[in-house]
mmCIF file as gemmi writes it, N, C-alpha and C atoms, coordinates in Angstrom:
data_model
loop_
_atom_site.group_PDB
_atom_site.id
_atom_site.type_symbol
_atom_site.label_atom_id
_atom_site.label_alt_id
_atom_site.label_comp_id
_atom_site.label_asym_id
_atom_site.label_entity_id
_atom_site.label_seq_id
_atom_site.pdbx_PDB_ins_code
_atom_site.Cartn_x
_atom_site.Cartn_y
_atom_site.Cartn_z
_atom_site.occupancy
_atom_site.B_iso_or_equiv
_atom_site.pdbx_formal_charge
_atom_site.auth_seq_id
_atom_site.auth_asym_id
_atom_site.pdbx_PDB_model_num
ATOM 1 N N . UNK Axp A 1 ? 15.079 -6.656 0.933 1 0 ? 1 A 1
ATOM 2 C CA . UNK Axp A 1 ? 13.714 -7.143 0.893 1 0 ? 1 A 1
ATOM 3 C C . UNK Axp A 1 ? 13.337 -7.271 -0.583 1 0 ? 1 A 1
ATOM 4 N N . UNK Axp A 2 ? 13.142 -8.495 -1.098 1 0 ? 2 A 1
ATOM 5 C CA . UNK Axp A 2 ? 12.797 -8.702 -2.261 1 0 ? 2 A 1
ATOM 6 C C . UNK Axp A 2 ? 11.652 -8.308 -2.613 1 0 ? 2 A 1
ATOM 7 N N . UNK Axp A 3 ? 10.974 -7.886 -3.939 1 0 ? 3 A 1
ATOM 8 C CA . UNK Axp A 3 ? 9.257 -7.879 -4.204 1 0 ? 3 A 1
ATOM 9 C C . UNK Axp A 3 ? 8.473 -8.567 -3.89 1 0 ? 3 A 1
ATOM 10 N N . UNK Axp A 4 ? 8.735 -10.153 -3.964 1 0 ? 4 A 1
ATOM 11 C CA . UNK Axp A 4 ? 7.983 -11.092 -3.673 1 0 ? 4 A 1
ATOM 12 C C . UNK Axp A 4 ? 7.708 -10.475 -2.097 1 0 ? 4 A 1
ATOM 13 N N . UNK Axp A 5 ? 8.591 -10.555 -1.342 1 0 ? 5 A 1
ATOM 14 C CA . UNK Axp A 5 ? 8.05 -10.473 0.042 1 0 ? 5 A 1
ATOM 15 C C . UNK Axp A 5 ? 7.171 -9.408 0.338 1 0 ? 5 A 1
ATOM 16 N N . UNK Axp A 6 ? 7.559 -7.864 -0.728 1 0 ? 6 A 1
ATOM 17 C CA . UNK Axp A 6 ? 7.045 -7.093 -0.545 1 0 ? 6 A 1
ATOM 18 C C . UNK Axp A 6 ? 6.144 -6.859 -1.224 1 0 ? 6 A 1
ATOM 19 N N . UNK Axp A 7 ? 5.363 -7.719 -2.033 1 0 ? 7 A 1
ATOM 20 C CA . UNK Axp A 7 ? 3.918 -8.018 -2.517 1 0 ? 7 A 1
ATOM 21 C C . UNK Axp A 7 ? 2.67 -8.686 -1.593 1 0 ? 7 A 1
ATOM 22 N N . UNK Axp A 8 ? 3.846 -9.164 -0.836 1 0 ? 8 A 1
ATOM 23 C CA . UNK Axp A 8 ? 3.122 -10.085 0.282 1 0 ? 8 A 1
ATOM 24 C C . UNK Axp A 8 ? 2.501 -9.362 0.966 1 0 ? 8 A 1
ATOM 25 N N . UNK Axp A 9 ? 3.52 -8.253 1.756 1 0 ? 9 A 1
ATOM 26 C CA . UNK Axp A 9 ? 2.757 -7.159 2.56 1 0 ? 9 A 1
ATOM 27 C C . UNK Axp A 9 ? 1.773 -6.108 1.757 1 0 ? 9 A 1
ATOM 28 N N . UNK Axp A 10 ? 1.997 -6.391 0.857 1 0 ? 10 A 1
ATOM 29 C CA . UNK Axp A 10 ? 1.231 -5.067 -0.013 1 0 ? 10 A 1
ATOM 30 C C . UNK Axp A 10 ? -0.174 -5.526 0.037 1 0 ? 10 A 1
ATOM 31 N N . UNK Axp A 11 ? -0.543 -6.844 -0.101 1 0 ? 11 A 1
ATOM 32 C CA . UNK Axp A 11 ? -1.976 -7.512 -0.424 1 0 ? 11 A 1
ATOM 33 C C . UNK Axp A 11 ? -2.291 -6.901 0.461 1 0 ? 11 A 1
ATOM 34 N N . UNK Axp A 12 ? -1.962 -6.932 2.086 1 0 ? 12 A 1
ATOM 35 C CA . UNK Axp A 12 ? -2.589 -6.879 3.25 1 0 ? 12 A 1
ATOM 36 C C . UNK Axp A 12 ? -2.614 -5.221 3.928 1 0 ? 12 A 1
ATOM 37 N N . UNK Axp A 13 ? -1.408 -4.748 3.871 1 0 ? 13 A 1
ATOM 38 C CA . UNK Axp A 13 ? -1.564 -3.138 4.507 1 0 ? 13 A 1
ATOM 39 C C . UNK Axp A 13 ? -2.165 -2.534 3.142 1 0 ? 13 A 1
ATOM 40 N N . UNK Axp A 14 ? -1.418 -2.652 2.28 1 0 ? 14 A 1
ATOM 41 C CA . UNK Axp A 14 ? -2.262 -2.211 1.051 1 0 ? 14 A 1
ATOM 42 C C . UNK Axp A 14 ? -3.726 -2.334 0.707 1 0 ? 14 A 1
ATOM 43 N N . UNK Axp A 15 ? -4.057 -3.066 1.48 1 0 ? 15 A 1
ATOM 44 C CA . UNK Axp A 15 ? -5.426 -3.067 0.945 1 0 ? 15 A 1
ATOM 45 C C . UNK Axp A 15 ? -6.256 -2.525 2.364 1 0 ? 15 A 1
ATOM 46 N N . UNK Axp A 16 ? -5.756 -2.385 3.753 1 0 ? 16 A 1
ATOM 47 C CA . UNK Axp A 16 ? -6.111 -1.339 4.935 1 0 ? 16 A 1
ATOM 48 C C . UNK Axp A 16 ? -5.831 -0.068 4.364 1 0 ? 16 A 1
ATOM 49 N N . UNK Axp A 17 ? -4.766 0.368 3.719 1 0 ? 17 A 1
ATOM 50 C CA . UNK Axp A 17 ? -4.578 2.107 3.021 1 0 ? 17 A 1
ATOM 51 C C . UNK Axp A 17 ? -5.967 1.838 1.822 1 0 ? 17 A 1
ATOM 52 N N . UNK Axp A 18 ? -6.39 0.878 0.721 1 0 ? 18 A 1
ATOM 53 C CA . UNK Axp A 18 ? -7.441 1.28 0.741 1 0 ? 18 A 1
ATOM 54 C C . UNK Axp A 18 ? -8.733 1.418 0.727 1 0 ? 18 A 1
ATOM 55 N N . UNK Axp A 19 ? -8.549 0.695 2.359 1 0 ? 19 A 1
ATOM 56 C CA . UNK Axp A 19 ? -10.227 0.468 2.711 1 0 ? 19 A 1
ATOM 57 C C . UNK Axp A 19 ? -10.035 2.194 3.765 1 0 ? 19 A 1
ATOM 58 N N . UNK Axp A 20 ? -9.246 2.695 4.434 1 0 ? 20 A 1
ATOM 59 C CA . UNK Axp A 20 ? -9.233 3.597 4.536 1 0 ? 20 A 1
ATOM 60 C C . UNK Axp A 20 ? -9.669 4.579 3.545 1 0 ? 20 A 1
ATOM 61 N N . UNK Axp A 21 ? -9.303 4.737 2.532 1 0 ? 21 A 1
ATOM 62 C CA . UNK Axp A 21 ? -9.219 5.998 1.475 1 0 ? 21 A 1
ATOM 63 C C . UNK Axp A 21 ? -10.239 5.942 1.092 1 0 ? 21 A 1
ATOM 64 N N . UNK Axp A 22 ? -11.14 4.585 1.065 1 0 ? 22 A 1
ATOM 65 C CA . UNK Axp A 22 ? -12.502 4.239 0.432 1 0 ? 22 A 1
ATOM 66 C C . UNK Axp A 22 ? -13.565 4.952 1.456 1 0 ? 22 A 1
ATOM 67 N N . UNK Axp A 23 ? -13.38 4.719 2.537 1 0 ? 23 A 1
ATOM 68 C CA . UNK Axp A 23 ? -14.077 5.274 3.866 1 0 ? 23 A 1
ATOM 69 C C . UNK Axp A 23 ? -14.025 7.155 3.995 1 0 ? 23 A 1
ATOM 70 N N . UNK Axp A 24 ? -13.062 7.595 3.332 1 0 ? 24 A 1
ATOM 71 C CA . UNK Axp A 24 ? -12.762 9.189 3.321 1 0 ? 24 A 1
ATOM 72 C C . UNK Axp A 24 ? -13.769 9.256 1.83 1 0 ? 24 A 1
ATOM 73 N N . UNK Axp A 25 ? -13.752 8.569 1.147 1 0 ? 25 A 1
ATOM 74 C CA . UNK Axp A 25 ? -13.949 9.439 0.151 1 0 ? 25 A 1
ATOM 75 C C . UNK Axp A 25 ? -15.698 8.766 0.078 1 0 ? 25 A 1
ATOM 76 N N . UNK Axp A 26 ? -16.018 7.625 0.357 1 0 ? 26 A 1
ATOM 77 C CA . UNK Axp A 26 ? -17.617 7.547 0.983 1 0 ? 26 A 1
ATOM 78 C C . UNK Axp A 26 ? -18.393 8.729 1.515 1 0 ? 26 A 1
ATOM 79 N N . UNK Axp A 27 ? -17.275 8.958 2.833 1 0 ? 27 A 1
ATOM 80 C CA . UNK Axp A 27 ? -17.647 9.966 4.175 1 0 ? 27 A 1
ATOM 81 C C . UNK Axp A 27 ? -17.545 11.123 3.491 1 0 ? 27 A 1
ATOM 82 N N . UNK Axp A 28 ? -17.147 11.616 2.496 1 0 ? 28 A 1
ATOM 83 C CA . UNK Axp A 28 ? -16.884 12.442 1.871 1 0 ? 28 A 1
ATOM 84 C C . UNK Axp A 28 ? -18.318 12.778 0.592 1 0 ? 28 A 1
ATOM 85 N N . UNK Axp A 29 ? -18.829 11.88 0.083 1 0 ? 29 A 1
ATOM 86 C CA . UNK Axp A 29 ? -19.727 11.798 -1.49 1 0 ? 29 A 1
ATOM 87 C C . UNK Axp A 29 ? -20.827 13.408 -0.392 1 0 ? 29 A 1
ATOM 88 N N . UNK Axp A 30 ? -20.755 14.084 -1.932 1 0 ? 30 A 1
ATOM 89 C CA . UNK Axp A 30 ? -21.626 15.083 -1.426 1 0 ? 30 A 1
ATOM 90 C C . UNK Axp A 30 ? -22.944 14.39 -2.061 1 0 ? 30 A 1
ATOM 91 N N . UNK Axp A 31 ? -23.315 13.708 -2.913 1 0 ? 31 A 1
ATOM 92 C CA . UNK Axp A 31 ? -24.466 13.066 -3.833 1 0 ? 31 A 1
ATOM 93 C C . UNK Axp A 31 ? -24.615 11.177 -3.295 1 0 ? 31 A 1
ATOM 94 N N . UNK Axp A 32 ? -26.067 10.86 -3.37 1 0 ? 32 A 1
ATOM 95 C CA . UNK Axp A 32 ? -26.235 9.704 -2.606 1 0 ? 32 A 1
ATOM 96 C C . UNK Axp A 32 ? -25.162 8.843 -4.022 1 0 ? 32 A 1
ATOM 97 N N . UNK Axp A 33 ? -24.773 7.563 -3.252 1 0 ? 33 A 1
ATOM 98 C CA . UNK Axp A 33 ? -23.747 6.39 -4.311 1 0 ? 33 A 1
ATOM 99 C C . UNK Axp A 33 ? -24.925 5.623 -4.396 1 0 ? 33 A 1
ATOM 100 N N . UNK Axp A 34 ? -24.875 5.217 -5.704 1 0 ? 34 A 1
ATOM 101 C CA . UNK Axp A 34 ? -25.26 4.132 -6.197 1 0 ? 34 A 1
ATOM 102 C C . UNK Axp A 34 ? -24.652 2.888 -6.093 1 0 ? 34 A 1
ATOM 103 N N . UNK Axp A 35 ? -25.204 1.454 -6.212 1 0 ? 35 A 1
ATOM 104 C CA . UNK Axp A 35 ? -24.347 0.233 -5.752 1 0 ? 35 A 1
ATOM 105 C C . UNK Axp A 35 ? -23.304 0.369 -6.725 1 0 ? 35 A 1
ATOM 106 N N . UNK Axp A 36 ? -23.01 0.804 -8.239 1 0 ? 36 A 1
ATOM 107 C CA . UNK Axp A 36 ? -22.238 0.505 -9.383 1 0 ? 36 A 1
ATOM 108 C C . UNK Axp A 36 ? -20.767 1.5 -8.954 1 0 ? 36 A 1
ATOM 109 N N . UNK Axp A 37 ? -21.475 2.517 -8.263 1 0 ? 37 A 1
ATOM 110 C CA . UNK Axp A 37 ? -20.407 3.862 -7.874 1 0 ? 37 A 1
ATOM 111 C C . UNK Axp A 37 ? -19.704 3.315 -6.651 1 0 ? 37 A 1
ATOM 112 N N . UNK Axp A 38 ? -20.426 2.44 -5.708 1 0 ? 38 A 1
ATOM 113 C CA . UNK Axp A 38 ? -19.789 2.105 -4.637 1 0 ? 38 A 1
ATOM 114 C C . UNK Axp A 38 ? -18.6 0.77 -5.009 1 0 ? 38 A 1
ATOM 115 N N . UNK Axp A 39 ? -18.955 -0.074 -5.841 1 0 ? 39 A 1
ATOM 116 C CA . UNK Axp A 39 ? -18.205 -1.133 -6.457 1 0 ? 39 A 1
ATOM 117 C C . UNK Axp A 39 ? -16.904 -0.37 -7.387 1 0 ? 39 A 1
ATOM 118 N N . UNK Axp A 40 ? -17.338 0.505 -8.227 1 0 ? 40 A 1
ATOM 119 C CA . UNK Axp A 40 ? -16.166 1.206 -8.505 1 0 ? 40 A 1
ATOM 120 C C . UNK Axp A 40 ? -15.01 1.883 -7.822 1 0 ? 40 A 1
ATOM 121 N N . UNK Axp A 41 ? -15.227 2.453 -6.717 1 0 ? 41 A 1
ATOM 122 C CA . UNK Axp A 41 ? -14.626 2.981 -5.602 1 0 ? 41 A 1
ATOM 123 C C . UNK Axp A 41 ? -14.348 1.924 -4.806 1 0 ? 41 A 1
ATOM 124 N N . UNK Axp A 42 ? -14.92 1.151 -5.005 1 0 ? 42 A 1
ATOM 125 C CA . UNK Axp A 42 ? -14.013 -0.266 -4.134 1 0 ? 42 A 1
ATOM 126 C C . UNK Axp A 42 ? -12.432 -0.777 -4.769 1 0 ? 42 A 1
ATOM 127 N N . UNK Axp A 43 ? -12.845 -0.903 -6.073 1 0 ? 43 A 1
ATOM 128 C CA . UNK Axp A 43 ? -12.173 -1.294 -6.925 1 0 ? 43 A 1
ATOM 129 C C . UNK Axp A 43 ? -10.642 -0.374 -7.299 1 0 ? 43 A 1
ATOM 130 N N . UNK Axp A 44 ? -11.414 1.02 -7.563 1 0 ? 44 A 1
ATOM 131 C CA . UNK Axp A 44 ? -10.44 2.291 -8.081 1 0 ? 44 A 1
ATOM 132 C C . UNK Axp A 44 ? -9.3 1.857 -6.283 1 0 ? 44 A 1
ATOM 133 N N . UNK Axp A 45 ? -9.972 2.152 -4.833 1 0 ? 45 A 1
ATOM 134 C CA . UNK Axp A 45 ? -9.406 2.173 -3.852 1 0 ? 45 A 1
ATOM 135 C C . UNK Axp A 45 ? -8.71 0.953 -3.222 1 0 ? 45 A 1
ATOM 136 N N . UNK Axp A 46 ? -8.844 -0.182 -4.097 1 0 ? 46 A 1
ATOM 137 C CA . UNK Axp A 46 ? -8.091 -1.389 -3.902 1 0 ? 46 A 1
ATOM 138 C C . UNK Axp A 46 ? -6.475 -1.033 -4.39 1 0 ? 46 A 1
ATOM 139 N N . UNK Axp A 47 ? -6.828 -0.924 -5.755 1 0 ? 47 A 1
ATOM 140 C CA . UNK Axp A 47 ? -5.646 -0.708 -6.893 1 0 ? 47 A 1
ATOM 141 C C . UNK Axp A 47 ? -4.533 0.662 -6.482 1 0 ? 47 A 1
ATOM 142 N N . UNK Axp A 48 ? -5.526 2.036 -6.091 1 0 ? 48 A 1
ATOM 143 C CA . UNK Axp A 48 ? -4.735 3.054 -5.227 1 0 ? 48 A 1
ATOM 144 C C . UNK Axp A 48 ? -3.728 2.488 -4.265 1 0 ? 48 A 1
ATOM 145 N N . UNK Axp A 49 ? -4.64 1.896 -3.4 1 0 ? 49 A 1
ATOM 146 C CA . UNK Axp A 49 ? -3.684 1.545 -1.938 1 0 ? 49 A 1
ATOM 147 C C . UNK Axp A 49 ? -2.613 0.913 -1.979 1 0 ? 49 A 1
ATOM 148 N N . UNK Axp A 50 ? -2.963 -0.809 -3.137 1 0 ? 50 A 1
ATOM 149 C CA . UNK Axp A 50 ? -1.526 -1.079 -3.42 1 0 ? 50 A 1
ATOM 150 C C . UNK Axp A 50 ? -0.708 -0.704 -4.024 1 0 ? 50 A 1
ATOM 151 N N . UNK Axp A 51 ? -1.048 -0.011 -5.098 1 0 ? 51 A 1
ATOM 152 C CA . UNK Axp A 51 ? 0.435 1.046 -5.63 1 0 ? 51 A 1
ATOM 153 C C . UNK Axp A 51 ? 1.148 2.094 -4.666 1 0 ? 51 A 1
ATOM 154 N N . UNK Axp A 52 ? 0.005 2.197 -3.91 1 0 ? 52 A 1
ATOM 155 C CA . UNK Axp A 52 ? 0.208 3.767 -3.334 1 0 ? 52 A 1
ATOM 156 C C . UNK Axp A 52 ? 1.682 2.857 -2.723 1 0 ? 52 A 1
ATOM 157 N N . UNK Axp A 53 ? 0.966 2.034 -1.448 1 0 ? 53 A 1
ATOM 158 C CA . UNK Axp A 53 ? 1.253 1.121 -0.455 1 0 ? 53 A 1
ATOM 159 C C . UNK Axp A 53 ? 2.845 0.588 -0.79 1 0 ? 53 A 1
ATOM 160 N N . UNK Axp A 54 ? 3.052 -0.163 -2.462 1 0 ? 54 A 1
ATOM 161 C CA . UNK Axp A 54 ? 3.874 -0.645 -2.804 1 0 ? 54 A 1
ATOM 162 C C . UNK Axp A 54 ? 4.954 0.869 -3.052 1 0 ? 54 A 1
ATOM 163 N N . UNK Axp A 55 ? 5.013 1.397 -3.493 1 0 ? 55 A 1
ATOM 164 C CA . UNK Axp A 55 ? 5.822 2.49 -4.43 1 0 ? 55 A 1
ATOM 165 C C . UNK Axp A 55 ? 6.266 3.058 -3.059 1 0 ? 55 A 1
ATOM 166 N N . UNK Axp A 56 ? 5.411 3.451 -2.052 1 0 ? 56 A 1
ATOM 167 C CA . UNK Axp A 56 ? 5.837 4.473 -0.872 1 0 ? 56 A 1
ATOM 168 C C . UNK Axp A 56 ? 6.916 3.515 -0.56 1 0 ? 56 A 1
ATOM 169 N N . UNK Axp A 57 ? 6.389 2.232 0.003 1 0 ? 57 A 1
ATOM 170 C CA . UNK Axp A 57 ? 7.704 1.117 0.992 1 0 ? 57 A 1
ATOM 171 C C . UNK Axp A 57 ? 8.355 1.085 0.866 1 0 ? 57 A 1
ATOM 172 N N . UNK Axp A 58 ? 8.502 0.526 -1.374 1 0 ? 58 A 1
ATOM 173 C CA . UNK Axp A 58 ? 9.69 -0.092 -1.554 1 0 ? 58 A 1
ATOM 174 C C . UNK Axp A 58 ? 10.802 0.879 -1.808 1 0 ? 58 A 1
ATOM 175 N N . UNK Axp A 59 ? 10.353 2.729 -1.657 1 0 ? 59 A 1
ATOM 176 C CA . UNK Axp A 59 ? 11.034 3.919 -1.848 1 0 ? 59 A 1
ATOM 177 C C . UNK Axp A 59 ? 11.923 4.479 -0.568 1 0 ? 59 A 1
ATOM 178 N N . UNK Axp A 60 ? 11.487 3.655 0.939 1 0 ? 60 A 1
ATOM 179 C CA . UNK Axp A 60 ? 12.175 3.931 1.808 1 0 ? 60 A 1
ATOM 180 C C . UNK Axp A 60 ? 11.908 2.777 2.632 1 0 ? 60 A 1
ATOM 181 N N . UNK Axp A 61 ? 11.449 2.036 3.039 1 0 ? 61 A 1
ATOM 182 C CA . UNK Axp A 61 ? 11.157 1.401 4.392 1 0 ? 61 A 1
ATOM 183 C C . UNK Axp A 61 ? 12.165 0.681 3.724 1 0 ? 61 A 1
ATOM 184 N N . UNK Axp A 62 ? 11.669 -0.576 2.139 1 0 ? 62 A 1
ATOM 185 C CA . UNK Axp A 62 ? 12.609 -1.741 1.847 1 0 ? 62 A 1
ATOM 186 C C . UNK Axp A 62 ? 13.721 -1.097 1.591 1 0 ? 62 A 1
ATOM 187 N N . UNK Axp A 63 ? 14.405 0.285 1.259 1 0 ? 63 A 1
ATOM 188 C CA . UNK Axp A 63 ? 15.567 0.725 1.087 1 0 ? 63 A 1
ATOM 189 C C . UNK Axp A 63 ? 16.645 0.421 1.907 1 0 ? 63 A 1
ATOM 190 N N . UNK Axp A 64 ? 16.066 1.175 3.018 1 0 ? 64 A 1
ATOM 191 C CA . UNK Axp A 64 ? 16.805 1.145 4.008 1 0 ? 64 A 1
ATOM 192 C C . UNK Axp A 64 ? 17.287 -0.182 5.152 1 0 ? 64 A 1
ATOM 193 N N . UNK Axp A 65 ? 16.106 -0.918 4.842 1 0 ? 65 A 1
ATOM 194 C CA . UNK Axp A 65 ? 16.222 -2.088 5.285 1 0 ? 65 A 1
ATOM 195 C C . UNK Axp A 65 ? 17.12 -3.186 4.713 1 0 ? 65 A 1
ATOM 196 N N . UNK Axp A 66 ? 17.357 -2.835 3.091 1 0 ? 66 A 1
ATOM 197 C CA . UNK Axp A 66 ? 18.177 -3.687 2.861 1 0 ? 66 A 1
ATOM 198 C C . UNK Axp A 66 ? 19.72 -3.066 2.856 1 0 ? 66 A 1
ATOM 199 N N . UNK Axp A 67 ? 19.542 -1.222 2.962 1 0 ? 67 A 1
ATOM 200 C CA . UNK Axp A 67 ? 20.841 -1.074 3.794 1 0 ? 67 A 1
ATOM 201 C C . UNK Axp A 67 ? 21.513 -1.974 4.462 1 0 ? 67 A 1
ATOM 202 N N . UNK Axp A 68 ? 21.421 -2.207 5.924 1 0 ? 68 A 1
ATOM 203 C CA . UNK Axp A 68 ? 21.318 -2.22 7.143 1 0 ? 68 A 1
ATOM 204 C C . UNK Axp A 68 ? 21.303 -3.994 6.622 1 0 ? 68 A 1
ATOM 205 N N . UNK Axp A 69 ? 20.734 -4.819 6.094 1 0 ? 69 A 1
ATOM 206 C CA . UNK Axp A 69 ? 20.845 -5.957 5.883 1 0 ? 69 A 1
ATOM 207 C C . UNK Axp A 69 ? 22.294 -6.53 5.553 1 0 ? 69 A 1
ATOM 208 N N . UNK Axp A 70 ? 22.972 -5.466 4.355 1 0 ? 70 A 1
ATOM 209 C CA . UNK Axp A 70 ? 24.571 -5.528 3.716 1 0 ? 70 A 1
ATOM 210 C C . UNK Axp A 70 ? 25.346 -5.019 5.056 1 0 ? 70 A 1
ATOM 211 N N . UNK Axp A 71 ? 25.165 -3.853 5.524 1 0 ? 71 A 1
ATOM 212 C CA . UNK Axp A 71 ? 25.659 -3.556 6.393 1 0 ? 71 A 1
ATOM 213 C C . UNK Axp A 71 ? 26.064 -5.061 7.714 1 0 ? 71 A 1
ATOM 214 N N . UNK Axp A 72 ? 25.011 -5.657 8.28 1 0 ? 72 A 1
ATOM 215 C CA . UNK Axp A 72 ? 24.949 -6.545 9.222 1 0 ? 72 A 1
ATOM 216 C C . UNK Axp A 72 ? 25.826 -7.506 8.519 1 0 ? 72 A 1
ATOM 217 N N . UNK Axp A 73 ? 25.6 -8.279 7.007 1 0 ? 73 A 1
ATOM 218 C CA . UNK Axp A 73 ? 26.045 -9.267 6.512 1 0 ? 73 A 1
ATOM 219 C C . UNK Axp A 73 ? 27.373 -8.529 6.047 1 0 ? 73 A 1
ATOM 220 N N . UNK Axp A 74 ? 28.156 -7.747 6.027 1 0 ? 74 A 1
ATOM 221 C CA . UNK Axp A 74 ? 29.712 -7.55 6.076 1 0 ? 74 A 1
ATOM 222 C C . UNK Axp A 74 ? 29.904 -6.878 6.804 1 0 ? 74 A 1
ATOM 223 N N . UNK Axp A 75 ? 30.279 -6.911 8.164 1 0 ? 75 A 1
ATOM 224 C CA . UNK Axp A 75 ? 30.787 -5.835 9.481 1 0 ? 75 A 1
ATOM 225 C C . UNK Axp A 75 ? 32.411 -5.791 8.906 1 0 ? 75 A 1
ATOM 226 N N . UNK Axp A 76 ? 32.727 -4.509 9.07 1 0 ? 76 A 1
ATOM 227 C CA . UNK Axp A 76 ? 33.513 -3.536 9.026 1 0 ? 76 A 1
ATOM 228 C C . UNK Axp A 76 ? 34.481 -3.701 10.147 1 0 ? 76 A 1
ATOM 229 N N . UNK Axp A 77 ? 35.462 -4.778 10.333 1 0 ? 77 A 1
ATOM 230 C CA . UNK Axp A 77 ? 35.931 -4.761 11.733 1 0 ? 77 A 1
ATOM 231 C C . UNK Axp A 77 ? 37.669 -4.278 11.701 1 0 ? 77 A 1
């Protein structure tokens, strides 16, 4: 699985991990947010999710997947 592809997915789950994290840590503010605090935390929880999002995948999901890709494309017979 190349980056490109896996940038692709990153825009999109990556950015559900962090509208999630944005929602914990909202549900979370012990002090009322201001609009500037809420735009920041939009922002800080955009950039989280896709690193988070990217670094976790491409550390096991795309790993293994492109195992299993070499594997399929030279069988061992």
């Amino acid at each position: 699985m190349d980056n490109r592809m896996l940038l692709k997915l990153t825009l999109v789950f990556g950015s559900l991990v962090g509208v999630l994290f944005l929602l914990v840590l909202i549900l979370g503010a012990t002090r009322p947010l201001t609009l500037s605090d809420i735009l920041t935390f939009i922002l800080f929880c955009l950039l989280f999710g896709w690193v988070l999002f990217f670094v976790i995948y491409k550390a096991t999901f795309a790993y293994f997947w492109d195992r299993r890709a070499r594997r399929l494309r030279h069988p061992q017979d």
